[in-house]
C-alpha beads as a LAMMPS data file, in Angstrom:
LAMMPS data file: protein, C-alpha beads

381 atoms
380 bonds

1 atom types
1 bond types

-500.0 500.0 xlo xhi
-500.0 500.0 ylo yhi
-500.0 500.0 zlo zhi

Masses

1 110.0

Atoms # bond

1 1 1 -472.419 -389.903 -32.581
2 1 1 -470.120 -391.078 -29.760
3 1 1 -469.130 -394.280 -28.621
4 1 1 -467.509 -394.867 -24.574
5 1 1 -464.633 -396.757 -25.566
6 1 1 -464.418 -400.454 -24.016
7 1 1 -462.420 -401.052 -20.776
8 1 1 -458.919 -402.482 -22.057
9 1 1 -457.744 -405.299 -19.968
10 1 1 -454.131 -406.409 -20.215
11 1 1 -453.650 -410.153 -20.251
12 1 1 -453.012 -409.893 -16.149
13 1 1 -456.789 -408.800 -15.888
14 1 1 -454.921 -405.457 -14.564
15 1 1 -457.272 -402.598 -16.028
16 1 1 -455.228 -400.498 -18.438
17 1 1 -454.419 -396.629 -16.728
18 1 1 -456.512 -394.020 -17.981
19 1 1 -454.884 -390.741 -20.017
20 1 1 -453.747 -388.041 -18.493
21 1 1 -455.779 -385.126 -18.506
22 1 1 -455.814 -382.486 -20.896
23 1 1 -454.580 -385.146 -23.561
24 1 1 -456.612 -386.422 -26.356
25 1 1 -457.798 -390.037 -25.904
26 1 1 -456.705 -392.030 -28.503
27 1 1 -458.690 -394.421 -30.927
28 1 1 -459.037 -397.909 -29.790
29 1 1 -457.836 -399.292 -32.616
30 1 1 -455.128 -397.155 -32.850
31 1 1 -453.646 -397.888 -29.090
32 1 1 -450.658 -399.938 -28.444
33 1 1 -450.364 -403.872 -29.018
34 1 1 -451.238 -405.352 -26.106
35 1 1 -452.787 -408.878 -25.635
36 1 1 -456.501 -407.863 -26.594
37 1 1 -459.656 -409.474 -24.570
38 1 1 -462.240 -411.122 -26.744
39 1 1 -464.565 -408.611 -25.286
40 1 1 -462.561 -406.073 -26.923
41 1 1 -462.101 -407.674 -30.547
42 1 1 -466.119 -407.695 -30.595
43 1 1 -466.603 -404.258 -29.899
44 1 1 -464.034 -402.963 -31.997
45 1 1 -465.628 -404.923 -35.146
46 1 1 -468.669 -402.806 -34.191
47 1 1 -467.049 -399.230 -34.098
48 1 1 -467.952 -396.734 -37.373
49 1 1 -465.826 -396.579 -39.939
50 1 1 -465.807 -394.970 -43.477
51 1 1 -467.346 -396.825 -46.007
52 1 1 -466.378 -396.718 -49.564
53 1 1 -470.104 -397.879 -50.381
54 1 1 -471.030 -401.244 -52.403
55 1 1 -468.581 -402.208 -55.058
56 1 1 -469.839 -401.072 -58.095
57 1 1 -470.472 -403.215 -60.606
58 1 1 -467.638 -403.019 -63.669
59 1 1 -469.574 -400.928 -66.667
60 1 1 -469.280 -401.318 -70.486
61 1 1 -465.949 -398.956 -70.043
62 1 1 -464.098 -401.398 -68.102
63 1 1 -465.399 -404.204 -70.691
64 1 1 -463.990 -402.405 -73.280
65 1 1 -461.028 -401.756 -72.026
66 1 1 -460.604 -405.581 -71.160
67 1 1 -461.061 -406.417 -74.542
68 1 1 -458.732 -403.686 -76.519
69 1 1 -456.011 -404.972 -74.262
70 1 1 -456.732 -408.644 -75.106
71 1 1 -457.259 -407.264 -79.092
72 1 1 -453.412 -405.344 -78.332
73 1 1 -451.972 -408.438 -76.892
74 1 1 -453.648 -410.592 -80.356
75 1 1 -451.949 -407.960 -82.494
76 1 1 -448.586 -408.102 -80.505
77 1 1 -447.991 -411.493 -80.139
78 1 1 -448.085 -412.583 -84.225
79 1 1 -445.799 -409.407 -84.827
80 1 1 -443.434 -410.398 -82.519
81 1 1 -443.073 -414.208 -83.636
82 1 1 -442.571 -412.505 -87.249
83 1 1 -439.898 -410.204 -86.186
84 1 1 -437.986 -413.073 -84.797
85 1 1 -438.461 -415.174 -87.197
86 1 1 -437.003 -412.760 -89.965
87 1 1 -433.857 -412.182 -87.211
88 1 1 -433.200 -415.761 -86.490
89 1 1 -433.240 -416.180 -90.623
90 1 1 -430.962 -413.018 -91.665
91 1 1 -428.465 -414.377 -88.638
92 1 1 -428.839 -418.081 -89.711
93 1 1 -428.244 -416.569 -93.676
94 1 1 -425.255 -414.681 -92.589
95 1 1 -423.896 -417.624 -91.627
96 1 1 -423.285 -419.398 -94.809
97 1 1 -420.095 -419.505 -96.591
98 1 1 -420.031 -416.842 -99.865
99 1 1 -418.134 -417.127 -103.287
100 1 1 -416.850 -414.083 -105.163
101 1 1 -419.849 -411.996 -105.963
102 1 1 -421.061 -412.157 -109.459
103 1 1 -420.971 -409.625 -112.116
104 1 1 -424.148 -409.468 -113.955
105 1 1 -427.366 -408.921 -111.670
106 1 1 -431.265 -408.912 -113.393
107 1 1 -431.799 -405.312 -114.273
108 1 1 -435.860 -404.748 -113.437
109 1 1 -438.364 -406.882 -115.296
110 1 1 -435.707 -408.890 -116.700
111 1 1 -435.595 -413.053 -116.703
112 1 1 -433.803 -414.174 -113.261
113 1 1 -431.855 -416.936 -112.697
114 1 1 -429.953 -419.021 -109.987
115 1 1 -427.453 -422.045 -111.036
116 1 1 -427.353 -424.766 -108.651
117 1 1 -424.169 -426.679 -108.676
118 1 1 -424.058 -430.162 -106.768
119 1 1 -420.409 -430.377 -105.861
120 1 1 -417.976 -434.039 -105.477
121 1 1 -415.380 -432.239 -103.655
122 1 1 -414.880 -434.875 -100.682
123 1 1 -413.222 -431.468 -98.540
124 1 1 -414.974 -432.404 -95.112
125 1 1 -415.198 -435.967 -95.188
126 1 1 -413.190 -438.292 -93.472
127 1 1 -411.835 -441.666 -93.770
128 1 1 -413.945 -443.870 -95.832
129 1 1 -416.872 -441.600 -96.666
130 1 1 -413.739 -439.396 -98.697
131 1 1 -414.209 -442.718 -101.128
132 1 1 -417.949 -442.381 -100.832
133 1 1 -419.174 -443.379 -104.669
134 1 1 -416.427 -446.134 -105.415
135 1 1 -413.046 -444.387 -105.946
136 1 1 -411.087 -441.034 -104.783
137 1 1 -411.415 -438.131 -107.068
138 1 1 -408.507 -435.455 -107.567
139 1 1 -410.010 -431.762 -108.097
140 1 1 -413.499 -430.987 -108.051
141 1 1 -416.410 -431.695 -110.587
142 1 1 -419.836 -430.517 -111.108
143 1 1 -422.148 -433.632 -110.162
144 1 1 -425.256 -431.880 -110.049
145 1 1 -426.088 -428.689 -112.597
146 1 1 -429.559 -427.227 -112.419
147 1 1 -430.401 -423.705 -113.659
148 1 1 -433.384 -422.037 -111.830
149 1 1 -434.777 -419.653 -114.499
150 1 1 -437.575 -417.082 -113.169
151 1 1 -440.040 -414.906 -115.779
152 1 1 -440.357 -411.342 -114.383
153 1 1 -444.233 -410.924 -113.007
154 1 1 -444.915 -414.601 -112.871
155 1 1 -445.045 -416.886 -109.845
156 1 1 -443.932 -420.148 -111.671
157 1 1 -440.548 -421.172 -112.270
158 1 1 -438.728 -423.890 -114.474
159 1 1 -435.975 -425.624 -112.853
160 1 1 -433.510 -427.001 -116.275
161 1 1 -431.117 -429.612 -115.717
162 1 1 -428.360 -429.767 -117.626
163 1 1 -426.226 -432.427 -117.978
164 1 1 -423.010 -433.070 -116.848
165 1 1 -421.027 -434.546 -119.563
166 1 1 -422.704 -431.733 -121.890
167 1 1 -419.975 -431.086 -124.489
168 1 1 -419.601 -427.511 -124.159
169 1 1 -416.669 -424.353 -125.395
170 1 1 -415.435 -423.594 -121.986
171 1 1 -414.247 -419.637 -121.639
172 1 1 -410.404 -419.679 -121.502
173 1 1 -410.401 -423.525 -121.362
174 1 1 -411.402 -424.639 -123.999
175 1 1 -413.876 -427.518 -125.392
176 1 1 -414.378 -430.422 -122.814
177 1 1 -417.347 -431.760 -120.614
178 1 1 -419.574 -429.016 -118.740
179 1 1 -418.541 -430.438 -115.461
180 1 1 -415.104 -429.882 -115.768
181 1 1 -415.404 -426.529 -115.654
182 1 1 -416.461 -426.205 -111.699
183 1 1 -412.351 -427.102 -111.464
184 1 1 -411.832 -423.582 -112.403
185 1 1 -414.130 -422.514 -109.825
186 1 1 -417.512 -420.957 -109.674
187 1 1 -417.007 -418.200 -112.195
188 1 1 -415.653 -420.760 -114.225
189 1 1 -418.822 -422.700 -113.928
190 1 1 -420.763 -419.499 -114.722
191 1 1 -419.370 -418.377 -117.496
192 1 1 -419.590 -422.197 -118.899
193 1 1 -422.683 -422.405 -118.078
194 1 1 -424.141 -419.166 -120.219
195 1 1 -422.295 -420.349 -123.058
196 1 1 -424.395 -423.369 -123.544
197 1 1 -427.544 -421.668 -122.461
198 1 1 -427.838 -417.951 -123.684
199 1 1 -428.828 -417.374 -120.063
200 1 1 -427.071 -414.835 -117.898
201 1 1 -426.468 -416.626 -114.388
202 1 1 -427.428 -414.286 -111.813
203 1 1 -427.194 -415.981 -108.589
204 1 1 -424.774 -419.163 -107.462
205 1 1 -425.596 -421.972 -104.999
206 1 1 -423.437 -424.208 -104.818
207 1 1 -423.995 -427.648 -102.505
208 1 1 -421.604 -430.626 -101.133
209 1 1 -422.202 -433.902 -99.770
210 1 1 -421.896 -433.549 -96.120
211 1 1 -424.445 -430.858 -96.103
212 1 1 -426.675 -432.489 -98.444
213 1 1 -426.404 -435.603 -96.624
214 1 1 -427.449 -433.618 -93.513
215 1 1 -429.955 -431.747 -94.776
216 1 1 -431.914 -434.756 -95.986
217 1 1 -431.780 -436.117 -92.579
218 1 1 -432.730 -432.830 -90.838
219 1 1 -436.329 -432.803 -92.921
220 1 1 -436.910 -436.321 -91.906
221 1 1 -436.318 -438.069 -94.769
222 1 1 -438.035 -437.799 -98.582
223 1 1 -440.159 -440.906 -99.599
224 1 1 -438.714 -442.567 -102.708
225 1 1 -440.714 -445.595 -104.125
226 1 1 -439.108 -448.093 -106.710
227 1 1 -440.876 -451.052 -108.299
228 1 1 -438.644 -453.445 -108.519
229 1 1 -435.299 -453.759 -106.330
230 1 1 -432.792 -451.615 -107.568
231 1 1 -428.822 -451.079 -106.495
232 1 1 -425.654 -449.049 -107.364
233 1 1 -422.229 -450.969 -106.245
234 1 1 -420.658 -447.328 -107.080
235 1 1 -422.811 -445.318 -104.741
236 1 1 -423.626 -447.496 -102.187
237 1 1 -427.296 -447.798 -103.140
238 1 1 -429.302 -451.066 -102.197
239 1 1 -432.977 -450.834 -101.863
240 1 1 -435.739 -453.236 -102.064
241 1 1 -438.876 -452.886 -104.109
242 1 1 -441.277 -450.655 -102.563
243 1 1 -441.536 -446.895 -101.203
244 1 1 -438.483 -445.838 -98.405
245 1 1 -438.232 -442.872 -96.503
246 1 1 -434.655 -441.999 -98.008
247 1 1 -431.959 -439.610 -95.176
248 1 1 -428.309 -439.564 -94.983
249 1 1 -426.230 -441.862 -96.982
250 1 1 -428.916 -443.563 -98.707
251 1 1 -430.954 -440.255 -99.799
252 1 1 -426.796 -439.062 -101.453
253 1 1 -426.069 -442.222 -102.817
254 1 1 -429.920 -442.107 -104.537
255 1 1 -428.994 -438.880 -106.306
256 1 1 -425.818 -439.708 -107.192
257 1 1 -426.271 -442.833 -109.090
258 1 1 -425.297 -442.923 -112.468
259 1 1 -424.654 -446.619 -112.612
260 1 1 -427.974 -448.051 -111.603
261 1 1 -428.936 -451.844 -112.015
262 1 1 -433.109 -452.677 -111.759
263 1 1 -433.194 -456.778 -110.514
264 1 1 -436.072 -457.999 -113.481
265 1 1 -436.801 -461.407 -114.767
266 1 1 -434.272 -463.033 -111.921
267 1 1 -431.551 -461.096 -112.727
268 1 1 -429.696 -457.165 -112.487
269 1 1 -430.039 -455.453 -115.502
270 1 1 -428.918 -451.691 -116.323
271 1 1 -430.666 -449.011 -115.975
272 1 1 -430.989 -447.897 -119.743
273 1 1 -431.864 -444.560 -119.344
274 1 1 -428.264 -443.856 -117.800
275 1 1 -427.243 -440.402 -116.948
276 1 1 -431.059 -438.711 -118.045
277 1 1 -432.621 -441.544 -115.694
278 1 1 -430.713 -440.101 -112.601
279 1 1 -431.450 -436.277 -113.652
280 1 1 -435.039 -437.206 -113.367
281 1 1 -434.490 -438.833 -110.113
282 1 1 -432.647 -435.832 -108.645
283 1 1 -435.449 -433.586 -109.844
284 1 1 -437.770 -435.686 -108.229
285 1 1 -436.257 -435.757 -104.843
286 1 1 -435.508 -432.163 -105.149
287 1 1 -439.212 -431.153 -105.945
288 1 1 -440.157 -433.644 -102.875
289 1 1 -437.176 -431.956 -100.716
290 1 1 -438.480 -428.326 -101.249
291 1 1 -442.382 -429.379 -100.945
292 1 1 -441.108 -430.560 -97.068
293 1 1 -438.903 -427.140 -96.278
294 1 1 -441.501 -424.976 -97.338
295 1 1 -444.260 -427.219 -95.426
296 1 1 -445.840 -425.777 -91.867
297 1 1 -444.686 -429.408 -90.687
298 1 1 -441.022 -428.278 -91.133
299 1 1 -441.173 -425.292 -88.669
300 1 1 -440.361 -427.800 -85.343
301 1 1 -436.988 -428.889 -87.485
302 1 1 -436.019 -425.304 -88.583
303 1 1 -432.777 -425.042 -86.476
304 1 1 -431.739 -428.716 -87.519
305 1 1 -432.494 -427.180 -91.106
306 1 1 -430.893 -424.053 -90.495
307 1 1 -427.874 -425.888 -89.542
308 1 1 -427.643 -428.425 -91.834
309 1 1 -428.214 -425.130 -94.407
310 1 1 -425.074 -423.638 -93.409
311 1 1 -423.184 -426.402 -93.877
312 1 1 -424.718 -427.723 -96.960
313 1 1 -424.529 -424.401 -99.475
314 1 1 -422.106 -421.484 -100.725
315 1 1 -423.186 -419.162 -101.792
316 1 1 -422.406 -415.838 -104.211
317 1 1 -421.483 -412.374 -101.760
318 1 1 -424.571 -410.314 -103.577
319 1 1 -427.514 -412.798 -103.203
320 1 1 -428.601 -411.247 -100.263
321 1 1 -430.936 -412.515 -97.331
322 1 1 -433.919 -409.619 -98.340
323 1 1 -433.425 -411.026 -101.739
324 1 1 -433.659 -414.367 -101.181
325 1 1 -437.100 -414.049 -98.823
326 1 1 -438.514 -412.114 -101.484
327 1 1 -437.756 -415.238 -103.338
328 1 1 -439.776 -417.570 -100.949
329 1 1 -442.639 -415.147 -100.603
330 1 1 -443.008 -414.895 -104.595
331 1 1 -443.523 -419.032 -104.794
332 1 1 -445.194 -419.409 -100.854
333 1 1 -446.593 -421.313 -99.639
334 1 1 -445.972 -424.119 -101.786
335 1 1 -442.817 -423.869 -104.130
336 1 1 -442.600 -427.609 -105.257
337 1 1 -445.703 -426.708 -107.295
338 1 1 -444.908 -423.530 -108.604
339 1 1 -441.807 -425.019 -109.773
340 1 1 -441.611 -427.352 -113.054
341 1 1 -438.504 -429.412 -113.902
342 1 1 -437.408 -429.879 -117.308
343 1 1 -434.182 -431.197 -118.679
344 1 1 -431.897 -429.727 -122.055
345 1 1 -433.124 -432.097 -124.689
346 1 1 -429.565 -434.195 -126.034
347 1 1 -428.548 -437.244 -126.581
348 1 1 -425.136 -439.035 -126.333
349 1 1 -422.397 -439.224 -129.133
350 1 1 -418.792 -440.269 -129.522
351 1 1 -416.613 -437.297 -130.717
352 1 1 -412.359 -438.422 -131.660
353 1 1 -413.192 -440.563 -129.060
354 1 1 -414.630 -438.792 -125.908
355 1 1 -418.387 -439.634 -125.205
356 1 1 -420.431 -436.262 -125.026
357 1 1 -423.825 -435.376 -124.589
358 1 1 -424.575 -432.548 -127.719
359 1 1 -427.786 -430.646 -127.348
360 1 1 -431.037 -432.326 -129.675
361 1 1 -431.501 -429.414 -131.901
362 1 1 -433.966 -428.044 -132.797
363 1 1 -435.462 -429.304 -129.359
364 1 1 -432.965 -427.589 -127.351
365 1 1 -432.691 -424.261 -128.795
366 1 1 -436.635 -423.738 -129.003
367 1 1 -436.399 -424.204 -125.386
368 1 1 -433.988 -422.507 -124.210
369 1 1 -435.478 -419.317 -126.043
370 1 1 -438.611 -419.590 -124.476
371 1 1 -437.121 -419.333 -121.537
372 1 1 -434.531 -416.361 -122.639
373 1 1 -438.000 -414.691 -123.676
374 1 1 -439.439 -415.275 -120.202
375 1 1 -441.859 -417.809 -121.152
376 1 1 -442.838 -420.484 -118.901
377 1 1 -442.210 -423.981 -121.197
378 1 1 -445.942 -425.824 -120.992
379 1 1 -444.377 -429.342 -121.242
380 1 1 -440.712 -431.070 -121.358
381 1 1 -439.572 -431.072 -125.503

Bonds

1 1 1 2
2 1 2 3
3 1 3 4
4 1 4 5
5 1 5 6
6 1 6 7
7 1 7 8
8 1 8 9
9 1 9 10
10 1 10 11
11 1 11 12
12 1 12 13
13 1 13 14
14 1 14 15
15 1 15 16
16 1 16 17
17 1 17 18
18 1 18 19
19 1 19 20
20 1 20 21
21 1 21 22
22 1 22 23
23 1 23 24
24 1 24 25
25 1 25 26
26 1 26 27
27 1 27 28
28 1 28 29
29 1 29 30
30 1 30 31
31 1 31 32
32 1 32 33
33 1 33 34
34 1 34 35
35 1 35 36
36 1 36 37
37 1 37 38
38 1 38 39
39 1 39 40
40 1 40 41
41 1 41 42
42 1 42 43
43 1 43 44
44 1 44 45
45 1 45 46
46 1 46 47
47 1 47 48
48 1 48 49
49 1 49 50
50 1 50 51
51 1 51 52
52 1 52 53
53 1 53 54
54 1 54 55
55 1 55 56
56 1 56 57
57 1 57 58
58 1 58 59
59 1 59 60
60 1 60 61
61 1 61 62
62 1 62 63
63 1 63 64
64 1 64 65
65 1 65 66
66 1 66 67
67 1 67 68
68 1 68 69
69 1 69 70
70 1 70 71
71 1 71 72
72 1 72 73
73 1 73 74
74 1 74 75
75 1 75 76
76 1 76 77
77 1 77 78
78 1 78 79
79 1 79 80
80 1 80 81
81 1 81 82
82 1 82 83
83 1 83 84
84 1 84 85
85 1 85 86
86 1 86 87
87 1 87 88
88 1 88 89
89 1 89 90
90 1 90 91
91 1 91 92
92 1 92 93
93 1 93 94
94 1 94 95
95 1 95 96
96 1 96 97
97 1 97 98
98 1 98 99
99 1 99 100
100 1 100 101
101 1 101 102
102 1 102 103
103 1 103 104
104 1 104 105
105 1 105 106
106 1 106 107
107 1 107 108
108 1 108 109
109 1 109 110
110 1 110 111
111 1 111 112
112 1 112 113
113 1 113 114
114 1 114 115
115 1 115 116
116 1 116 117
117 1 117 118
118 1 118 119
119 1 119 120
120 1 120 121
121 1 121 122
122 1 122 123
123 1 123 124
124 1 124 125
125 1 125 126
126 1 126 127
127 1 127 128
128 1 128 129
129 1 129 130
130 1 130 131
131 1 131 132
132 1 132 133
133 1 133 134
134 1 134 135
135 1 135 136
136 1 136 137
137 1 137 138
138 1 138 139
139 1 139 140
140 1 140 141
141 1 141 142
142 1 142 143
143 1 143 144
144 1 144 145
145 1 145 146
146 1 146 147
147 1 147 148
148 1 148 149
149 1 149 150
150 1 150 151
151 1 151 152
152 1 152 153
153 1 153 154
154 1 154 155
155 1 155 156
156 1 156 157
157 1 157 158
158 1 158 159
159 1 159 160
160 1 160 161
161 1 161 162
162 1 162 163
163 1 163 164
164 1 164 165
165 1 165 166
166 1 166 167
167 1 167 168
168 1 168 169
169 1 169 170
170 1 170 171
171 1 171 172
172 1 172 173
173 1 173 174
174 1 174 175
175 1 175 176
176 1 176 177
177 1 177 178
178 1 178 179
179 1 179 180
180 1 180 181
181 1 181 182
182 1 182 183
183 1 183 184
184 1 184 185
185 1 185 186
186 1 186 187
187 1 187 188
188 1 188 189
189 1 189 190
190 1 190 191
191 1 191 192
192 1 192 193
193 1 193 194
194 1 194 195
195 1 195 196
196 1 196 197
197 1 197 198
198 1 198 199
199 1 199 200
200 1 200 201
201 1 201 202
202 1 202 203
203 1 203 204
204 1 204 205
205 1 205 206
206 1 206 207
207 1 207 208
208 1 208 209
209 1 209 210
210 1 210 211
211 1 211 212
212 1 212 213
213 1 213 214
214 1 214 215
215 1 215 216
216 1 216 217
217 1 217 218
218 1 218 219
219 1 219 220
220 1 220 221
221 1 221 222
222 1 222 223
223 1 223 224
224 1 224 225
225 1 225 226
226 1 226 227
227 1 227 228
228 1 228 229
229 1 229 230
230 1 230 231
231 1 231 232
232 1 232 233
233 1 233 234
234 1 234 235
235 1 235 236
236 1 236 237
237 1 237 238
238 1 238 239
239 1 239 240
240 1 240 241
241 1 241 242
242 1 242 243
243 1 243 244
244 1 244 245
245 1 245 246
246 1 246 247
247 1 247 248
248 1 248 249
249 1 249 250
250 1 250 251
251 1 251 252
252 1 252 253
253 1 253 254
254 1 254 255
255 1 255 256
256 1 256 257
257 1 257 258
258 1 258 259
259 1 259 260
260 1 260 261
261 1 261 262
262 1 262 263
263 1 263 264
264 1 264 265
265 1 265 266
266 1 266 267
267 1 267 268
268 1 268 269
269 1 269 270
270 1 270 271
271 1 271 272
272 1 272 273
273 1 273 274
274 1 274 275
275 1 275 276
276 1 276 277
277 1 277 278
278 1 278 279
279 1 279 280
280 1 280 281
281 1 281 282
282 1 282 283
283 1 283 284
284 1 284 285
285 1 285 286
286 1 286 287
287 1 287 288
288 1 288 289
289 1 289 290
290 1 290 291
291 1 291 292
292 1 292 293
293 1 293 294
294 1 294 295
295 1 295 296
296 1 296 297
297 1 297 298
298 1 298 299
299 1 299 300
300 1 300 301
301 1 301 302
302 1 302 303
303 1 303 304
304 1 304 305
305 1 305 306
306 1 306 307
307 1 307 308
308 1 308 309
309 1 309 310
310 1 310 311
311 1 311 312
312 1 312 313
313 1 313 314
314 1 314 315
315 1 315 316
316 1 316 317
317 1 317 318
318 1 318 319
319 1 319 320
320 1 320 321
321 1 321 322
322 1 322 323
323 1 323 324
324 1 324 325
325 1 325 326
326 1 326 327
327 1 327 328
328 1 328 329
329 1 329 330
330 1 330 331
331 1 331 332
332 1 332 333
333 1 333 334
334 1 334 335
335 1 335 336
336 1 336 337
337 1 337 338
338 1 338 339
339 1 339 340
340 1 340 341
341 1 341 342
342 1 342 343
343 1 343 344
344 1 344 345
345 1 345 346
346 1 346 347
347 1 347 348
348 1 348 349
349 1 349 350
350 1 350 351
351 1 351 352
352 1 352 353
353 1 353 354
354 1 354 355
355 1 355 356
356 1 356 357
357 1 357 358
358 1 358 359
359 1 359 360
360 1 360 361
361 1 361 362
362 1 362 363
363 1 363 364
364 1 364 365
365 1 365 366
366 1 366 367
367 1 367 368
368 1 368 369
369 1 369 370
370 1 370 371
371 1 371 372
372 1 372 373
373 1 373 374
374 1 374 375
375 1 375 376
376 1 376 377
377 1 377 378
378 1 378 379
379 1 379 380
380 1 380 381
């Protein structure tokens, strides 16, 4: 089929010069630029050109192939949130200041434990919060001494406090208070520690007050409720009856009263339950501070965690970071309730004129073999 090609008029109405002959006449549309007439924009709408046909409607192939990438892109995305979580953990882990590693390590399907040590070194505090609790203290002692024992197999844990004026045959020291023994460091500590117990200490956390302090505020706070108003003039602590959401100073100074004072009948009163009534309270707002870490609602506050982490714990060199998520996968998704508290039944005695705490036999010992055994204690002796 052939088409005359439409006279070309440049924009002076001057008709365009024909080609020479002999030469092959060009397309239309392919000609030079020149200002085209109206008359020849219509025509050249209407000249043949190839067709590629109707688009063709997309068949079940090209639906499936929509949907395996969507199904690639579901599978992707979840892997690689999980690969950076575990990257921004093992750098954040790496991060936090280790002791000398310790000797004995759980050979397989034996009992496991970690020994928590709350520190009252004042190192990084500053002016008045070096007196925080009432006085400066020379050397270090052990406020806080909890021993995280773990049954091979099981997916509970009991979490034994032990307490802190526990009159106890310190290795290469000799008899004195179980606190007293963090002075000589954390293998000191250790090695007092499995003395009284029977236990071989595994792992060692150990945690100060800055970081604590921190680490309280970076979770948002744990709720503490008290019925009647109750106050320390040593710690600092002043709270009025009723439930508070407890951060900073006022969540440390909550743990570390040991001098508490209930107001009752119109007047302050002391606590009688002494030193055992502020173990229970730091299990307590331990339990509550795990059961908000471990919580989906923590994941927004992970770096202020993270950070507060690093400056809140030392650890031992050979508790590693694969260890210790093997650790939080074993009591997910919810630790505080895989995780009882219990403290070493004793009692308080005067001995050539030091006050003690001696273990309540036969209380104590028929614990503390259940757990060497790798039993899981039912209920607090």
């Amino acid at each position: 089929m052939s088409v005359t090609p439409p006279k070309i008029h440049l924009k002076d109405g001057a008709p365009a010069r024909p080609p020479p002959t002999g030469t092959t006449r060009q397309r239309p549309d392919r000609l030079p630029s020149p200002v085209l007439t109206t008359e020849y924009r219509q025509t050249r709408l209407r000249l043949p050109h190839r067709s590629r046909g109707p688009k063709r409607p997309r068949g079940e192939k090209g639906r499936r192939r929509s949907r395996w990438r969507l199904l690639r892109w579901l599978i992707l995305l979840p892997a690689l949130v999980v690969v950076g979580a575990l990257l921004f953990g093992w750098v954040q882990w790496n991060r936090i200041p280790r002791t000398e590693e310790l000797a004995d390590l759980p050979p397989p399907g034996a009992v496991e434990t970690i020994l928590l040590v709350g520190s009252d070194t004042r190192s990084g505090l500053q002016g008045d919060e070096a007196q925080f609790g009432g006085s400066s203290v020379e050397g270090q002692r052990a406020d806080t001494i909890v021993l995280m024992v773990m049954p091979p197999g099981r997916q509970k844990a009991t979490m034994l406090s032990i307490p802190r004026d526990l009159r106890v045959d310190v290795p290469g020291r000799g008899v004195g208070k179980i606190n007293g023994a963090f002075n000589g460091g954390p293998q000191t500590m250790v090695a007092a520690v499995e003395k009284a117990t029977g236990l071989t200490v595994n792992h060692y956390i150990e945690v100060n007050f800055d970081g604590f302090r921190e680490l309280s505020t970076a979770v948002g706070g744990v709720e503490v409720c008290v019925d009647t108003p109750v106050r320390d003039k040593f710690s600092g602590l002043d709270l009025a009856a009723g439930c508070h959401l407890l951060q900073g100073d006022p969540a440390l100074a909550w743990v570390r009263a040991r001098h508490l004072e209930k107001f009752e009948n119109g007047r302050w009163r002391p606590d009688p339950t002494g030193d055992f009534g502020r173990m229970q309270r730091q299990q307590e707002f331990l339990q509550k501070l795990m059961g908000k870490m471990g919580s989906p609602g923590s994941l927004p506050r992970l770096p202020s965690i993270s950070s507060a982490g690093q400056k809140a714990f030392t650890i031992d060199r050979g508790f590693s970071y694969w260890h210790a998520l093997r650790l939080a996968t074993r009591f997910a998704p919810t630790p505080s309730s895989k995780i009882q508290f219990m403290t070493l039944p004793s009692e308080a005695r005067t001995i050539s004129g030091v006050s003690y705490v001696v273990p309540t036999q036969p209380a104590a010992e028929d614990l503390l073999s259940l757990l060497r055994s790798g039993e899981v204690p039912s209920t607090q002796p």
